[in-house]
N, C-alpha and C positions, 0 to 999 in steps of 0.2 A: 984306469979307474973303472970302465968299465967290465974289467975281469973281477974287480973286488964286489960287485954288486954281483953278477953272476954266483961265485962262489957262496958269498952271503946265500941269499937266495935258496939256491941248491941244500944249503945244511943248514936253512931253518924248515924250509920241504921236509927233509927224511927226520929231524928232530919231530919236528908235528905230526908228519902219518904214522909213526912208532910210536908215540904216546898217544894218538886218537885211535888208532886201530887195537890200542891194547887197552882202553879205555883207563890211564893211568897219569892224564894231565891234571893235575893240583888246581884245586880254586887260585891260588894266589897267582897261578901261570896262566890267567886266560886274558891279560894285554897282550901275549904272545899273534894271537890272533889279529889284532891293530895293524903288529908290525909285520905281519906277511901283506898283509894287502897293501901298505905303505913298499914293501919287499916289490910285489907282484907291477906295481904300477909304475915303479920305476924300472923295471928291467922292459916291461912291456911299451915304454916312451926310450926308449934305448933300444930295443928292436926297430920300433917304426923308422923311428931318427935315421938308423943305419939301412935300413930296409930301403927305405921309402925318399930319403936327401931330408934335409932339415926342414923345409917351407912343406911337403904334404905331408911328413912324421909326423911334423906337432900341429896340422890341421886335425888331422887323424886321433892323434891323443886326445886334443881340444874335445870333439864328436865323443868321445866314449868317457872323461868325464860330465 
């Protein structure tokens, strides 16, 4: 499960910086932005988790929301 958020992740990454860097993301595409940072915060509470054991991952998470 957590390989499918990885992946997600990663190719909503290279979709986003190739339409920002080439300045050619559509008004109707700018939820897209929502859902990286919803992307971002879940991969980053899945790093800690695995990093850190479960009880100081999600103190850790808990601190940075």
């Amino acid at each position: 499960m957590t390989d499918l958020f990885y992946r997600i992740f990663i190719f909503w990454y290279v979709c986003g910086a190739f339409l920002l860097t080439f300045n050619i993301l559509p008004p109707w595409l700018e939820w897209a932005n929502t859902v990286f940072l919803m992307l971002a915060g879940i991969v980053a509470g899945i790093y800690f988790t695995q990093r850190y054991g479960l009880i100081t991952g999600e103190f850790i998470v808990s601190l940075l929301l």
